[in-house]
C-alpha positions as CSV (number, residue, x, y, z in Angstrom):
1,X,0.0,0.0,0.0
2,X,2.6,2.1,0.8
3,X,3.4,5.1,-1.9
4,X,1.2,3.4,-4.4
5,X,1.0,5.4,-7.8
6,X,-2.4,5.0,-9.8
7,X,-0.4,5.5,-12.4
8,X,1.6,2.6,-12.7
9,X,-1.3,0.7,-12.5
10,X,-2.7,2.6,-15.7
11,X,0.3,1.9,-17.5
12,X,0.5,-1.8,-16.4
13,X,-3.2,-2.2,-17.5
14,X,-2.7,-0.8,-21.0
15,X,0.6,-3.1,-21.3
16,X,-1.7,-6.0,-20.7
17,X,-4.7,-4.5,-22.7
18,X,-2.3,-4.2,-25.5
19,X,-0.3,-7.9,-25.2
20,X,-3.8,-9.4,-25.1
21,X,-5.6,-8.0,-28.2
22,X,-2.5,-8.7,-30.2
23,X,-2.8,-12.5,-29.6
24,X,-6.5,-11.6,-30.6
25,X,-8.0,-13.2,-27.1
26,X,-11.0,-11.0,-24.9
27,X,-10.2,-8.1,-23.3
28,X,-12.5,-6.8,-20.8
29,X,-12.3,-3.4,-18.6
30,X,-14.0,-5.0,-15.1
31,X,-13.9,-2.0,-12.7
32,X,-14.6,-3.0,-8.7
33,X,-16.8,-0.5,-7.7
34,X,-18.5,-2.5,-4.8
35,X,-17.5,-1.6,-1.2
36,X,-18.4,-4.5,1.5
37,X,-16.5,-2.0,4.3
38,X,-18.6,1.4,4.7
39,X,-22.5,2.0,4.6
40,X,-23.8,3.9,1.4
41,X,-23.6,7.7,3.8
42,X,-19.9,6.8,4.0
43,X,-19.2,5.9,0.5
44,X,-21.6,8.6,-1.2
45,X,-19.1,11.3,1.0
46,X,-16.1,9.8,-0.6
47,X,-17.7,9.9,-3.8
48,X,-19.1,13.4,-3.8
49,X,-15.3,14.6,-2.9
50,X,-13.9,12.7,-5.3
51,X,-15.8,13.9,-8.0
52,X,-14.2,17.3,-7.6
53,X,-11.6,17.6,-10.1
54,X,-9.3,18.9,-7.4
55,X,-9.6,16.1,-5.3
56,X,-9.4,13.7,-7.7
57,X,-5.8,14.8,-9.4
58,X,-3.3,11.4,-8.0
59,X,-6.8,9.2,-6.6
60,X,-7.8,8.1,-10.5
61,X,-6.4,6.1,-12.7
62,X,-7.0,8.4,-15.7
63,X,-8.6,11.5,-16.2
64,X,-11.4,10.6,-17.5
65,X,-12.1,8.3,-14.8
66,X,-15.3,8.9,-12.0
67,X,-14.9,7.6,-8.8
68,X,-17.7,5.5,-8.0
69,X,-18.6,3.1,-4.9
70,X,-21.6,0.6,-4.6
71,X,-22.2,-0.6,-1.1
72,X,-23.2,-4.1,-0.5
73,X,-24.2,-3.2,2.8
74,X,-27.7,-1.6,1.7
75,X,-30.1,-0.6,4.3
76,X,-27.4,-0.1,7.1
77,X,-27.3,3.1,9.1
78,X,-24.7,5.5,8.6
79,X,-23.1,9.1,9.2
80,X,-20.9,11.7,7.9
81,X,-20.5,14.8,9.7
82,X,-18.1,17.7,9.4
83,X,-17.5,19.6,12.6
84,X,-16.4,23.2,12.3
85,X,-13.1,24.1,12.7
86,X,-11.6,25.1,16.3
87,X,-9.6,28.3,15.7
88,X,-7.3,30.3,18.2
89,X,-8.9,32.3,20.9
90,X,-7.8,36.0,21.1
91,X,-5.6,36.5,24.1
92,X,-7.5,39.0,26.6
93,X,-5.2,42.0,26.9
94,X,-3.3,42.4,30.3
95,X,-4.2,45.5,32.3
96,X,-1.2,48.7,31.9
97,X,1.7,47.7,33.6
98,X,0.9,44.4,35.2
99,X,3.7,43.0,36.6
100,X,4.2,39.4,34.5
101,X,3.9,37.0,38.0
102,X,0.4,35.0,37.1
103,X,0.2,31.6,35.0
104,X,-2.1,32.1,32.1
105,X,-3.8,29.4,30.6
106,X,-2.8,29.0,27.0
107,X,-5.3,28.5,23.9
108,X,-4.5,25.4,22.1
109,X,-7.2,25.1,19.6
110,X,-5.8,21.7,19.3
111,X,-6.2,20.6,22.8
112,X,-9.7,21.8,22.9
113,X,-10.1,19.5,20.1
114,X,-8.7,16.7,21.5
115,X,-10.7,17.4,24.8
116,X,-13.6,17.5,22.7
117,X,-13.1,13.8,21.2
118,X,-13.0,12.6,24.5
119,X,-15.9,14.1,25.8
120,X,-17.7,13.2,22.8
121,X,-16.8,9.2,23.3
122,X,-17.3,9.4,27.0
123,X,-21.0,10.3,26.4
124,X,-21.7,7.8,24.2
125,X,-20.1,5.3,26.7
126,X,-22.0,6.6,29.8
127,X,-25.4,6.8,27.8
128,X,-25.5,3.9,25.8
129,X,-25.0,4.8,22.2
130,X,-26.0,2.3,20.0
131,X,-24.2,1.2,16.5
132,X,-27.6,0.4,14.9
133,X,-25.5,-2.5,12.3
134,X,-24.6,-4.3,15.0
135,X,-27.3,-4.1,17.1
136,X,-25.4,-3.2,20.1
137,X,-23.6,-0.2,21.9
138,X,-20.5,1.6,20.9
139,X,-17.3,0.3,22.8
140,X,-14.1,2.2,22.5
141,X,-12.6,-0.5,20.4
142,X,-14.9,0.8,17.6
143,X,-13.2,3.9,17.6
144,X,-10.3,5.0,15.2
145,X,-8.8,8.5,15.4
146,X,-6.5,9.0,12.2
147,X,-3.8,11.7,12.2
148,X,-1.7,12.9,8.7
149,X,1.5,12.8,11.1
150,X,2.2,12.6,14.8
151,X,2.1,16.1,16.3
152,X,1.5,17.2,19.8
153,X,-2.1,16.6,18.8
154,X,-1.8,12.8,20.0
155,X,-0.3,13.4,23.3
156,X,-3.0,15.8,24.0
157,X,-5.8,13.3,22.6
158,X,-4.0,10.7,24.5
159,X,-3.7,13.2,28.1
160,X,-7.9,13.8,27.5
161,X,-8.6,10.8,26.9
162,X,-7.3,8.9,30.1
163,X,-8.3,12.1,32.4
164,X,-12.0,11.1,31.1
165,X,-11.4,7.4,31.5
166,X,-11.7,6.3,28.1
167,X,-9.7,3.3,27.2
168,X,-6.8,4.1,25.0
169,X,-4.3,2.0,23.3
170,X,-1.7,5.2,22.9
171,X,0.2,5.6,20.1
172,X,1.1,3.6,17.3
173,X,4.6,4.8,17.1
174,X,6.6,6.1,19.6
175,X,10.3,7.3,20.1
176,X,11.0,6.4,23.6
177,X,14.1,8.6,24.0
178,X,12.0,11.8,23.3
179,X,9.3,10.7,25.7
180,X,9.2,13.1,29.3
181,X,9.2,10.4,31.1
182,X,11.8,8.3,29.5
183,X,14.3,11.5,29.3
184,X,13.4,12.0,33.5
185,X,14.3,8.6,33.5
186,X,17.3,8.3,31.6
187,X,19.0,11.9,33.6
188,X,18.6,9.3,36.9
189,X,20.6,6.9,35.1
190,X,23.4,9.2,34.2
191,X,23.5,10.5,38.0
192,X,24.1,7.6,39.2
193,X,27.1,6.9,36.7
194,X,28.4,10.2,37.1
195,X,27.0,12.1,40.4
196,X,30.0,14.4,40.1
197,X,27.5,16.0,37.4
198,X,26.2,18.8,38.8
199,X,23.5,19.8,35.8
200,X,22.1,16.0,35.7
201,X,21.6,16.1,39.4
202,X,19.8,19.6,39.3
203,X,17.6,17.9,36.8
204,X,16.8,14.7,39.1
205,X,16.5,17.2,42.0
206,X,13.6,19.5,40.3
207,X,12.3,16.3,38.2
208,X,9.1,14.8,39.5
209,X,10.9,12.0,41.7
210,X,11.9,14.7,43.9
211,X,10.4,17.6,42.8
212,X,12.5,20.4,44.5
213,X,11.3,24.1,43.9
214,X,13.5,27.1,41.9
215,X,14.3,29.1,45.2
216,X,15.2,25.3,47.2
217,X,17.4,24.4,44.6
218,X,18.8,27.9,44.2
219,X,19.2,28.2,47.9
220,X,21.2,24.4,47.7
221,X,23.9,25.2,44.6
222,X,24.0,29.3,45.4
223,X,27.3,29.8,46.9
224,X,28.4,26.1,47.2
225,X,31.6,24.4,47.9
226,X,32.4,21.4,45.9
227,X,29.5,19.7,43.7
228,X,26.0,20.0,43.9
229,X,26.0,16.0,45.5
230,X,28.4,17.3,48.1
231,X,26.0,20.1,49.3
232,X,23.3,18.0,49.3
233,X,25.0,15.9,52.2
234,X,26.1,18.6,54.1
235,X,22.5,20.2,54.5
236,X,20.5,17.2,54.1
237,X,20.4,17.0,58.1
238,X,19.5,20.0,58.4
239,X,16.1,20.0,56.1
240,X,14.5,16.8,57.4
241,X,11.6,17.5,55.2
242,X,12.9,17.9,51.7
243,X,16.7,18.0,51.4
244,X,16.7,14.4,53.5
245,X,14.7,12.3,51.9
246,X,16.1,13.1,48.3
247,X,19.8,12.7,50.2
248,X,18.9,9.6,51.4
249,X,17.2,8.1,48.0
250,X,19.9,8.9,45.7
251,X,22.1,7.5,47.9
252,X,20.1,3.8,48.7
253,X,19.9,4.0,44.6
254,X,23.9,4.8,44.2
255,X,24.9,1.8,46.6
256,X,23.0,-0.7,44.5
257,X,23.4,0.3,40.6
258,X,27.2,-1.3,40.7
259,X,25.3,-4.7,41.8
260,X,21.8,-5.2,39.9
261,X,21.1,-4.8,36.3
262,X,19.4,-2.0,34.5
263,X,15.7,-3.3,35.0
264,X,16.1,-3.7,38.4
265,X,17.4,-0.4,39.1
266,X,14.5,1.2,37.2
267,X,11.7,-1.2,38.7
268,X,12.6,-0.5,42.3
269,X,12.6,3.4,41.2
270,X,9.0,3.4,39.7
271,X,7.4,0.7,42.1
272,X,8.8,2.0,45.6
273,X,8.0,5.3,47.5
274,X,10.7,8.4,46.6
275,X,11.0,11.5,48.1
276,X,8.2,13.5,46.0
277,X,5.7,10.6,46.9
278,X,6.8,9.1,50.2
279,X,3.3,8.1,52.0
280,X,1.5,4.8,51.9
281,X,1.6,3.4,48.7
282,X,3.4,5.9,47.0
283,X,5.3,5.2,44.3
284,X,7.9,6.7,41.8
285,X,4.9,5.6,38.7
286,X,2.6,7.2,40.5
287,X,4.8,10.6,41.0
288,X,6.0,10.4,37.7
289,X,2.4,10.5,36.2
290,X,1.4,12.5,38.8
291,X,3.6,15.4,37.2
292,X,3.8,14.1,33.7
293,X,0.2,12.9,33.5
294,X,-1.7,9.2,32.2
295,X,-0.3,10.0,29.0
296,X,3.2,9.1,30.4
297,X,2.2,5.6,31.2
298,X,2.3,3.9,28.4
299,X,6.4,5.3,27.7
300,X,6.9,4.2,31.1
301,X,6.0,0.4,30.0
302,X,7.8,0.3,26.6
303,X,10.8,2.1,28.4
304,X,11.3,-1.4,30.9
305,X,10.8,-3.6,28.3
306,X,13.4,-1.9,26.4
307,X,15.4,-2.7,29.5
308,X,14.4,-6.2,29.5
309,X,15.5,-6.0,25.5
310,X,19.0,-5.2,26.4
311,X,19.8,-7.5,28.9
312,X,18.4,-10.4,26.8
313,X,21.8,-9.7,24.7
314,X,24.0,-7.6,26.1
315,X,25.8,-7.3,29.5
316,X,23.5,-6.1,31.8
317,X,25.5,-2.7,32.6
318,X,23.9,0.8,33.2
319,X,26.3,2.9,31.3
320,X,25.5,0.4,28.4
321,X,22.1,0.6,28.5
322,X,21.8,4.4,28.3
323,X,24.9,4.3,25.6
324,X,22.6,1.9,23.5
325,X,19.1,3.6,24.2
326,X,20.4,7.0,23.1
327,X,22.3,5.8,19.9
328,X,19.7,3.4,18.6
329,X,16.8,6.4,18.8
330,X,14.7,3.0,19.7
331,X,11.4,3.6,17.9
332,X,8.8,1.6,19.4
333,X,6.2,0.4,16.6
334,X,3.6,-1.3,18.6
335,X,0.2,-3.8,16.8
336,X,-3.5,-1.5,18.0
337,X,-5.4,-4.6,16.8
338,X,-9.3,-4.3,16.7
339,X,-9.6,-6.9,18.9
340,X,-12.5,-5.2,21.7
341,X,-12.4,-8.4,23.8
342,X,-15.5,-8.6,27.2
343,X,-14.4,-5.2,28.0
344,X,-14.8,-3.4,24.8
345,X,-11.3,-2.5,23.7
346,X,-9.1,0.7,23.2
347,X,-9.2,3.6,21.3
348,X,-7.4,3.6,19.0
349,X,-4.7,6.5,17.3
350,X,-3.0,5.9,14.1
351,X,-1.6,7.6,11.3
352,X,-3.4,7.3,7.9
353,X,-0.5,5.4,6.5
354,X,-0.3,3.0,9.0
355,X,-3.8,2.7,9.5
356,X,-3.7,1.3,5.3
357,X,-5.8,-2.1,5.2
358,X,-7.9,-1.3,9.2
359,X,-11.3,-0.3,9.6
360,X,-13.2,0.7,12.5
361,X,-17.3,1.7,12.7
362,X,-16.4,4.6,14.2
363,X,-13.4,7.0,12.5
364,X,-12.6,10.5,13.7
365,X,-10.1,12.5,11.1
366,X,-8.8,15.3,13.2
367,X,-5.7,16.9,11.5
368,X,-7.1,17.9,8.2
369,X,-6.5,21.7,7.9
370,X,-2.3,20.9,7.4
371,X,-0.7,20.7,3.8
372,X,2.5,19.6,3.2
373,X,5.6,22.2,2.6
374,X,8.5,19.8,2.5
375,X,10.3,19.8,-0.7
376,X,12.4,17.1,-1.9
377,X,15.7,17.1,-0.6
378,X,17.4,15.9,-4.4
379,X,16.1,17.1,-7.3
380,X,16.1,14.9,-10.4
381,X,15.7,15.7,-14.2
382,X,12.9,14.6,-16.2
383,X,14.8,12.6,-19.0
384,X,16.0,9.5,-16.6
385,X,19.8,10.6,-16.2
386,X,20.8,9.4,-12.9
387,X,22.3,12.5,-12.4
388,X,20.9,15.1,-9.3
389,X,20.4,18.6,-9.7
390,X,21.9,21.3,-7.2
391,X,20.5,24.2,-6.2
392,X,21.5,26.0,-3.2
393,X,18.4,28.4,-2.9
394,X,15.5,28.4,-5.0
395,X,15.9,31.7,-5.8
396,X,19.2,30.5,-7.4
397,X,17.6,27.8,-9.2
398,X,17.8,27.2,-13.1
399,X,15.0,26.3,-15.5
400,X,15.9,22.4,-15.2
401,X,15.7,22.2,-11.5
402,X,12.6,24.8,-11.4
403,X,10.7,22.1,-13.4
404,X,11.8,19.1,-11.7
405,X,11.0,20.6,-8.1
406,X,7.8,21.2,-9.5
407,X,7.3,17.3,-10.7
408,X,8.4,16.8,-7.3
409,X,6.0,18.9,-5.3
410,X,3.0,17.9,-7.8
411,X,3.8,14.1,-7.0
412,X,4.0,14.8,-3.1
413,X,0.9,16.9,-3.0
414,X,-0.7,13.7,-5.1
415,X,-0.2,11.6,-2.4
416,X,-1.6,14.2,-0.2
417,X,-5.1,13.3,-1.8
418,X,-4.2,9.6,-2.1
419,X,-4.0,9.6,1.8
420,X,-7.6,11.7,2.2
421,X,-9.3,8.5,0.0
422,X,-7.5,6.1,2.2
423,X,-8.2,7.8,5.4
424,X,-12.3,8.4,4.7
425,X,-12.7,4.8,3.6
426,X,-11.4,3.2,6.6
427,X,-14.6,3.9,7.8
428,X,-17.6,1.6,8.3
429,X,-20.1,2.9,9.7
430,X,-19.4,6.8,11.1
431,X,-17.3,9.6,9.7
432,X,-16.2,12.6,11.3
433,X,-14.1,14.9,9.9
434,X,-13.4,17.9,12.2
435,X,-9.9,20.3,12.3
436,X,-8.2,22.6,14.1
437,X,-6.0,25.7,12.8
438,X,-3.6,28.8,14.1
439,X,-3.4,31.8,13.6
440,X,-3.2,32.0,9.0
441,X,-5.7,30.7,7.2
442,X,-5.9,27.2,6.1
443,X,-5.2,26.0,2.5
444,X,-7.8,26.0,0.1
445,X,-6.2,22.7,-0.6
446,X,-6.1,20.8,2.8
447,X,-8.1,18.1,3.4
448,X,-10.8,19.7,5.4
449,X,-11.6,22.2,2.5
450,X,-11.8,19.6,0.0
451,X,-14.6,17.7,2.4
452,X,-15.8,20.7,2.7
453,X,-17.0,21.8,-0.6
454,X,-18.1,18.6,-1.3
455,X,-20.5,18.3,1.5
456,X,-22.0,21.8,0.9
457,X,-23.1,20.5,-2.1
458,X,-24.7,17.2,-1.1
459,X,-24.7,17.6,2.5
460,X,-27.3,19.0,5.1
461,X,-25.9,21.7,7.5
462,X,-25.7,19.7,11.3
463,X,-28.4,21.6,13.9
464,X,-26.3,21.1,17.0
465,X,-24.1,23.7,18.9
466,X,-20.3,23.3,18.0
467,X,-19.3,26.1,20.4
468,X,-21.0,25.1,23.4
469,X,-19.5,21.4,22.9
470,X,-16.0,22.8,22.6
471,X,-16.9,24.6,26.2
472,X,-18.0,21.3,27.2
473,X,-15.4,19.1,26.2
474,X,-12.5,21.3,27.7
């Protein structure tokens, strides 16, 4: 599925078209216009933005072709609604000469539309919605969120989604060394190989194991003698309630990381009390997502595995570890299968790409007001020489590598639409297409427009209040 050109399939068929009629046998143009996945209000939305020539430019075969779908499932209930678009609040203006000393809450049109998702999926759960063609109630397996590329968006969907206690599966992709809570973990790990490092050890100190203030950790390095571990010990008697117990941790972790392997080290960390959570049952998990939120739970999981990973065939040393986690950029890919089980499943959020050959009843498209900008990094000249073009600016650029950056950018905007078709017919029964955008204008281009003139052609304006939802959901 992956970078599939239309194209090459036109080509191939004409080959055969052409082979075939010379040895005088039947040729016959069969095209597969029935859909067994998505109900007819699915497939008639695909085919109404399809049928815009705009749209349609990298999705047909040939130009002449129309983009047609007949669902076998006739008679089953189905939806398509487009939400509108969640745009930037204007910041209220501070009063003259306010000193700059209180936390303000900062708009993320994006968060309110993750917070919105949630919401909207918790009150199906809590009131029963049913999914008519299968006679049944909505579980959270049958919901698919699909994003063009993995943004902040996720971790935001991912943060609302488990502060509203919706099962989520996370992620489909993950680098663990960019992950908050893998990076707190990792600057333990280098303190203990190295506590002479004094800017590690002022990031474990004000990291959510010990969660030391600015002024507390000012007041510990200010005017110092020695490194930052040494003054720690000499005023750690005298601050019983915060300086003490972070002394006396890192120290109990120190003695043992020469003697036990990587896991160990980390389990005892996240599954005993530390200094920022020391009462009954606290734990350094439940500090860590205390701070970092649920979203950090799942990092947490994939990082101790990766642990596990490592000692299966390495030496099970610390320094290695860390060595080995940071140069390998581990990224984690991990199966959301559909499988909703007694208890109904996960959520589910995946990229359109990877989401190629899934289907859920319920599909949410979210980040659809974003074009791609990227450019190709080599250009390459339209009469097959394998010979690359430089240009060091493109104001700088000739007539040859003008064109073939053009070639480039058509063929990459292409599969910009190829991705729309693949993410509305995942599809079965409920489409939502909703968006977010900042502070320009979105292109008349992106997704969301295209499904939008479409619809306000053959679509029915929704009677139901976007704003107050929006209010709701955050």
């Amino acid at each position: 599925f992956q970078r599939a050109d239309p194209a090459e399939f036109a080509r191939m068929r004409g080959h055969f078209q052409t082979r075939i009629e010379a040895a005088e046998a039947r040729w016959a143009k069969v095209d597969l216009e029935i859909s067994f996945r998505s109900t007819g209000a699915v497939l008639a939305a695909v085919d109404a933005v399809f049928s815009r020539r705009e749209a349609r430019d990298g999705v047909a075969f040939e130009e002449t072709t129309v983009i047609r779908h007949v669902p076998f499932r006739r008679g089953h209930a189905g939806l398509v609604e487009l939400w509108p678009p969640v745009v930037p609040d204007e910041p209220p203006e501070p009063a003259p000469w306010e000193p700059p000393v209180e936390r303000r809450r900062a708009d993320a049109p994006s968060a309110r539309l993750a917070a919105v998702i949630a919401a909207t999926v918790r009150g199906w759960l809590d009131r029963g919605e049913m999914l008519p063609s299968r006679g049944r109630r909505i579980l959270p397996g049958d919901v698919m969120v699909l994003v063009r590329r993995r943004s902040r968006f996720v971790e935001e969907l991912v943060r609302a989604c488990k502060e509203r206690g919706v099962p989520v599966a996370g992620v489909d992709r993950m680098v663990l060394t960019e992950q908050l809570s893998v990076m707190d973990l990792m600057a333990l790990g280098r303190f203990l190989l190295l506590p002479e490092d004094d800017l590690t050890l002022a990031t474990v100190l004000k990291g959510p194991f010990i969660g030391l203030s600015e002024e507390q950790l000012f007041d510990l390095a200010w005017q110092r003698r020695g490194t930052l571990f040494s003054a720690l010990a000499a005023k750690a008697d005298a601050d019983p309630l915060f300086l003490g117990p972070a002394f006396t941790w890192l120290r109990g972790l120190m003695d043992r990381t020469d003697f036990v392997p990587p896991f160990e080290v980390f389990a005892r960390v996240l599954s005993q009390p530390c200094p920022a959570d020391p009462g009954p049952g606290g734990t350094g998990r439940r500090a860590l997502l205390g701070r970092l939120g649920p979203e950090a739970q799942d990092p947490l999981d994939e990082f101790l595995s990766a642990c596990l990973a490592f000692e299966r065939s390495h030496a099970p040393s610390l320094q290695g570890f860390l060595h080995w986690l940071e140069a390998s950029e581990a990224e984690v890919k991990r199966e959301l299968d559909a499988d909703r089980g007694e208890d109904g499943g996960k959520l589910r959020i995946m990229t359109v790409h990877g989401s190629k050959g899934l289907q859920a009843p319920v599909v949410f498209m979210p980040d659809t007001m974003g074009v791609p900008v990227q450019g190709p990094r080599i250009l390459w000249p339209d009469d097959g020489l394998p010979v690359p073009l430089f240009s060091a600016r493109r104001s700088q650029e000739d007539r040859a590598s003008a064109e073939a950056r053009a070639r480039a950018d058509h063929r990459r905007d292409q599969e910009y639409r190829r991705l729309l078709y693949v993410a509305l017919t995942r599809a079965e029964d409920r489409l939502y297409v909703c968006g977010w955008q900042g502070r320009r204008e979105p292109s008349g281009s992106c997704w969301y427009r295209l499904v939008e003139a479409a619809l306000q052609e053959h679509g029915e304006p929704c009677d139901f209040d976007f704003t107050a939802l929006c209010a709701e959901g955050w």
